[in-house]
C-alpha positions as CSV (number, residue, x, y, z in Angstrom):
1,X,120.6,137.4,38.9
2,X,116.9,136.7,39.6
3,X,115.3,135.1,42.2
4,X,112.3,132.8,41.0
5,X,109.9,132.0,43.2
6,X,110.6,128.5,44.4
7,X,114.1,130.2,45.8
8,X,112.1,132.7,47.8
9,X,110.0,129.2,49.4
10,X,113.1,127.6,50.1
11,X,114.8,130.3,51.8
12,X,111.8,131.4,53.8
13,X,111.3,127.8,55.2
14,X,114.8,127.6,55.8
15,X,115.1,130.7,57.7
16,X,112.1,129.3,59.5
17,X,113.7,126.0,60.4
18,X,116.7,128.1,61.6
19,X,114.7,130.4,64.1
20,X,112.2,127.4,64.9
21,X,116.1,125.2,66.0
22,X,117.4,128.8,67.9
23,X,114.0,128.6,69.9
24,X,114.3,124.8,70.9
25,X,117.5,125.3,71.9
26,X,116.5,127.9,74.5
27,X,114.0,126.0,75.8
28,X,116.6,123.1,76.4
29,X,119.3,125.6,78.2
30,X,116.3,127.0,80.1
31,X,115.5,123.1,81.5
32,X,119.1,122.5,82.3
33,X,118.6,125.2,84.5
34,X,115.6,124.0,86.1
35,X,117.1,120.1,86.3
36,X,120.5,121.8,87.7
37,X,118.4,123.5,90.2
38,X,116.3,120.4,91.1
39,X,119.3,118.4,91.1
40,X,120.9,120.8,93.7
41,X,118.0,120.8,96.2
42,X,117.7,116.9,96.0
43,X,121.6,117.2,96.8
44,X,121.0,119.2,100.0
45,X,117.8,116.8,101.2
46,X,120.2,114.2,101.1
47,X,122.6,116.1,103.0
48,X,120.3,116.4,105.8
49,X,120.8,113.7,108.7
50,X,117.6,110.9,108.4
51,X,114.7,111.2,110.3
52,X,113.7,108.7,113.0
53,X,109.9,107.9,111.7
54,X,109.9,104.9,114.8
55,X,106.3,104.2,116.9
56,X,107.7,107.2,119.7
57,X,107.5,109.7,117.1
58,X,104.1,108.6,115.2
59,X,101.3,112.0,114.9
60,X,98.7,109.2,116.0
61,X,100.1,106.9,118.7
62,X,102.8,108.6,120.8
63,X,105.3,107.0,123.3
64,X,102.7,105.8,125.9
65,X,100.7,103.8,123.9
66,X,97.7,106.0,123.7
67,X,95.7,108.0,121.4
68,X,95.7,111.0,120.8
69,X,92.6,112.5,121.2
70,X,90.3,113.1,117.8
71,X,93.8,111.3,116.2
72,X,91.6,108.5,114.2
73,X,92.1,104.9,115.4
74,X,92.0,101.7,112.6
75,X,91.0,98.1,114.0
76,X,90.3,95.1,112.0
77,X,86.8,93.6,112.0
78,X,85.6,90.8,114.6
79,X,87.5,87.8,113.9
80,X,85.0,85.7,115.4
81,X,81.3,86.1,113.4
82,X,81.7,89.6,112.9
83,X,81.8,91.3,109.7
84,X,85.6,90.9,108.0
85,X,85.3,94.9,107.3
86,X,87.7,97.3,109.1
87,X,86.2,100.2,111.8
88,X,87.6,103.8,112.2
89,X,86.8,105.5,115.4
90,X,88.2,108.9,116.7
91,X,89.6,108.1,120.0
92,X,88.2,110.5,122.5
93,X,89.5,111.6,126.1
């Protein structure tokens, strides 16, 4: 029996298609890894008890009230005739 050359094409491609489908389907086991991996550490964050992000323990404004110092301070623009823009200003000590 004798191969003609159309056989040859259609066997090379589909031994191509065969190794190109192997390959994908590494890459996919290789991301169910990663997403199993993800998964697990979003798992454990939500393990952790949840923070208390309230106004005593804000970086910028702790308990008392005041700035800290270089900690930059936001206020809204003179209400009365002033310009409606917003000011930042470092508060200093």
């Amino acid at each position: 029996m004798r191969l003609n050359r159309r056989d040859v094409l259609l066997a090379t491609a589909a031994l191509i298609l065969a190794s190109l489908c192997v390959w994908a389907g590494s890459c996919q086991l290789d991301r169910l890894g990663q997403r199993r991996a993800r998964n697990a550490a979003v798992a454990a964050r939500l393990a952790l008890p949840p923070l208390n992000v309230g106004r005593e323990t804000s970086p910028t404004r702790p308990a008392s009230g005041a700035s800290l110092p270089g900690a930059p301070t936001i206020s809204p623009g003179s209400a009365c005739g002033g310009s409606a823009a917003s000011t930042v200003r470092l508060a200093s000590r």
